[in-house]
N, C-alpha and C positions, 0 to 999 in steps of 0.2 A: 389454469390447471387443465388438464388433458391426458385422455388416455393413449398408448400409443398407435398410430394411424394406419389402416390397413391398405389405403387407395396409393398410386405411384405418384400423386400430384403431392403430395405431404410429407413428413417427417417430424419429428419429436428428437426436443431436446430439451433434458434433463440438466439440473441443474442442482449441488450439492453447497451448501453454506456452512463454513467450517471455521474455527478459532485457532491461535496458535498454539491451543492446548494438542492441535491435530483431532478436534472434538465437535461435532455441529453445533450450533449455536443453538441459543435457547431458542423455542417453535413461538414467544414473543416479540421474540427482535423484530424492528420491521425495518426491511432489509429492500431499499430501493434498487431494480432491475431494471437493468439496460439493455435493448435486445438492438444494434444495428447489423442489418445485413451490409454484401460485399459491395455494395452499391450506395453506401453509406445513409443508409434510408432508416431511419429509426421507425422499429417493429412494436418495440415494446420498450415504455416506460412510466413503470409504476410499482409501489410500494407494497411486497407482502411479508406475511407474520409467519415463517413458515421456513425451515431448512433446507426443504425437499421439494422442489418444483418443477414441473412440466409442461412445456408450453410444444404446442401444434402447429406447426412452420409450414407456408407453403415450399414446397422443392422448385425448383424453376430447371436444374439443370443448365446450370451458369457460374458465370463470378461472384454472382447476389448470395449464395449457395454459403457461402465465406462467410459467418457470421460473426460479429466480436460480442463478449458476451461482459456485462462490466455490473456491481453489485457493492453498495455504499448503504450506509450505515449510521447514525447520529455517533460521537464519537470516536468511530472506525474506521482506518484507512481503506481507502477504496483499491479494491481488486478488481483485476478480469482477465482473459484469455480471446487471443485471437493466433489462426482461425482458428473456427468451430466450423469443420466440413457437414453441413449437411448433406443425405443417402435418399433414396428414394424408398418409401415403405419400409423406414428404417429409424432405430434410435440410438443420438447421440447423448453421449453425457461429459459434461465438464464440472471438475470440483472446487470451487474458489477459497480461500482463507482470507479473512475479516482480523486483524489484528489489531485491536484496542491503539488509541493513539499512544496513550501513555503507558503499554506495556513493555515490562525490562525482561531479561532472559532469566530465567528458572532450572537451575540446577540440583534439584532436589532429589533426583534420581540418578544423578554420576559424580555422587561422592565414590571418592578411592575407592571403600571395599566393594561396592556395589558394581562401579567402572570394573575394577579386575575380575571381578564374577562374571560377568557378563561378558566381559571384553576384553580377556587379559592382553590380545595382540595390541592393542592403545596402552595399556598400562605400560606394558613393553618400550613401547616406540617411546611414552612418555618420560619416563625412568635412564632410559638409553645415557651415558653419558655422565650418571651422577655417581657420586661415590655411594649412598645405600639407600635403602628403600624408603628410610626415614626420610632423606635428603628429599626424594624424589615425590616423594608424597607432602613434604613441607613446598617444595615450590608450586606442584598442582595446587594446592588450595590458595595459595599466594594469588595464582593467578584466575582463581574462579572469584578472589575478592573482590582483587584491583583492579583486572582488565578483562571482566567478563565477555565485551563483543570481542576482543583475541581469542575467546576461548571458545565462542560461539562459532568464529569464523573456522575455529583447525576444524570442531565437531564437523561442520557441513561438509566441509572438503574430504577427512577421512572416508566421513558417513557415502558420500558420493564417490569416492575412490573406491570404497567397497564394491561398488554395485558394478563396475567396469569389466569386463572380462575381456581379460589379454587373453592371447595365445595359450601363455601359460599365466595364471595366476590372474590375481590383480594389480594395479599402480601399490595400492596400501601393504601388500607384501614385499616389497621391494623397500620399503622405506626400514632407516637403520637407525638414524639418529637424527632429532630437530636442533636447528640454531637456534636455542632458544632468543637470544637478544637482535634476531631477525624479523621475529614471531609480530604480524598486525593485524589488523581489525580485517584486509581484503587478503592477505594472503600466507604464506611462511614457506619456512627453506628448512629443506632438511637432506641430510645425504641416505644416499638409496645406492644399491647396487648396479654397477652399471649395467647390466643386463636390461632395463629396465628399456633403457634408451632403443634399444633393436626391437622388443615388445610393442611399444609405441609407437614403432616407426611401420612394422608388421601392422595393426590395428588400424595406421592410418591406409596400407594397402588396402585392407580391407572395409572402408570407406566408414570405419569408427572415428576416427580421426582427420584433420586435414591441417596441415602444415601452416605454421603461422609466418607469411613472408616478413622480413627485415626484423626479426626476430630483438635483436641486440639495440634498436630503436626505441621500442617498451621495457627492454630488460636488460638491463646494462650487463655486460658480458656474458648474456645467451650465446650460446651456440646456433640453439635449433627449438624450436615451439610447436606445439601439439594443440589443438584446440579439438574437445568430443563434438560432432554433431548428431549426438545421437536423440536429443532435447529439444522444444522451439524455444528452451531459454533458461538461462545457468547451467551452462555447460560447465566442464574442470576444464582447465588451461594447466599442460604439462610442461614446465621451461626447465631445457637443461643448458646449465653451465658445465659441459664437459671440460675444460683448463680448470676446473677446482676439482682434486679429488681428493680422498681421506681414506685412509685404511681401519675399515668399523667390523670392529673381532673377526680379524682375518678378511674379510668383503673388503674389494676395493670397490670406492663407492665412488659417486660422482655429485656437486649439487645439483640441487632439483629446488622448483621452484610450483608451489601450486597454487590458482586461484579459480576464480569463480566469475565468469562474464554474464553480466545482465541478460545480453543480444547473444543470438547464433550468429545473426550476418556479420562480417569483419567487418564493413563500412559503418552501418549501426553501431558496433561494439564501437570506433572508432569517434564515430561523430557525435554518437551522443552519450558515452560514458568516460573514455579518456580522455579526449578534450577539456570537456567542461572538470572533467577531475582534476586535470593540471590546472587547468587557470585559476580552480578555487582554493584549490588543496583537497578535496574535500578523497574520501575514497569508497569502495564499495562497499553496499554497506550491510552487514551478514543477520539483519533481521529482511531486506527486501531478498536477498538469497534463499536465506530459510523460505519465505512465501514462493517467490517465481521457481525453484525447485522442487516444492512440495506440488505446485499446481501443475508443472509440465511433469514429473510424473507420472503423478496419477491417470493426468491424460492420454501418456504413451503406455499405461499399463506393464509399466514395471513394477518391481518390492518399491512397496513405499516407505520415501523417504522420513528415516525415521531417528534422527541425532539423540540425544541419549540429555537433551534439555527441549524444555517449552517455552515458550515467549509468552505471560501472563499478565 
């Protein structure tokens, strides 16, 4: 523990221990920390009881500067963040999430009437398509039963669609109607307005975005791919099928395709998540989403991400 450092050879970095409730862990957990610098030099490792921690770095004014910061748990899946910039006469902070191994997702605050008080524009989206509200509120809870990470993964995505700002609007305003029997654990399809497409393509001028090359090789008849780099990790990936369109109450729409990448780097995303996904089957998987986008977040100091379930 340490106070923060007033001299230019030092620095302080903080360190926040958090649960998938988005809640710090109890000040008994004892919560093994791992401090390596960019020089792959282990600083610090050792075991405290404690949420809230502060350790006193020296600064070197280098690569070594680059800290990874990584914090484990008896039962607990292990988190971390890298880097962690250290500043001279200055404090960092990074927030990590501890998620029980055996916790499932928790839906106990988006039920129906709760979801449309809060959020009617999701009720909307959700509803889109069905003959009545009964209809549309009998398939939501169908699917908060049966296929809860489906349900986890649309929250993340919406929840991060939110937080995007187009030119005009957001990605989540544009959306008109989900396929529902498209709908999976990494991603889902729904038609949006085509507007949406130029938005996107504006965003990526503006260096919110960068174009995903060979687009129609991961996404069987994309057009064109958007990947955010606005995160060091669970970006949204916007794919549009322009040749599919629908007319949604008057909108002509286009499909859209959204998901959520582990890695920022395209070769990363590439080598170590779609690879190994094709050869297993296996797909992304929207409790490590929920974590790696609540922590890069927090740490780029946007609204926190906050989906409308807990992981418990």
């Amino acid at each position: 523990m340490a106070t923060p450092a007033l001299n230019p050879t030092a620095s302080v970095l903080r360190i926040g221990i958090f649960d998938g409730r988005r809640q710090t862990v109890p000040d008994d957990l004892e919560v093994l920390i791992t401090l390596r610098d960019g020089m792959q030099r282990q600083v610090v490792r050792q075991y405290y009881k404690a949420s809230h921690l502060a350790f006193e770095l020296p600064f070197q004014n280098n690569y070594a500067d680059n800290y990874a910061v990584i914090a484990f748990a008896d039962k607990y899946e292990q988190a971390g963040f890298y880097p962690v910039k250290l500043a001279p006469a200055a404090t960092q902070e990074v927030d990590l999430m501890l998620l029980k191994k055996k916790a499932t997702f928790h839906f106990a605050h988006a039920g129906w009437e709760e979801l449309e008080a809060a959020n009617p524009k999701l009720t909307r989206l959700l509803s889109a398509g069905t003959a009545s509200a009964g209809v549309a509120r009998s398939r939501y809870e169908e699917l908060t039963k049966q296929r809860p990470a489906v349900l986890a993964c649309f929250f993340n995505l919406v929840t991060a669609m939110a937080q995007i700002h187009l030119p005009s609007g957001t990605p989540l305003d544009y959306l008109k109607e989900l396929t529902w029997e498209e709908m999976k654990e990494d991603r889902f399809f729904a038609y949006g307005d085509k507007r949406l497409v130029d938005q996107v393509r504006q965003a990526a001028q503006d260096h919110q975005f960068t174009p995903e090359p060979g687009a129609a090789l991961f996404h069987p008849g994309a057009t064109c791919s958007f990947k955010q780099v606005q995160l060091g990790e669970a970006n949204v990936q916007i794919t549009f099928h322009e040749d599919d369109t629908r007319e949604v109450d008057g909108t002509t729409c286009v499909k859209i395709e959204a998901d959520m990448d582990y890695h920022k780097d395209q070769a990363a995303h590439a080598l170590l998540e779609v690879i190994p996904n094709a050869l297993t089957g296996a797909l992304t998987d929207p409790r490590q989403v929920y974590v790696l986008r609540w922590i890069a977040g927090r740490h780029a100091g946007i609204p926190e991400f906050n989906p409308p379930y807990t992981i418990e």
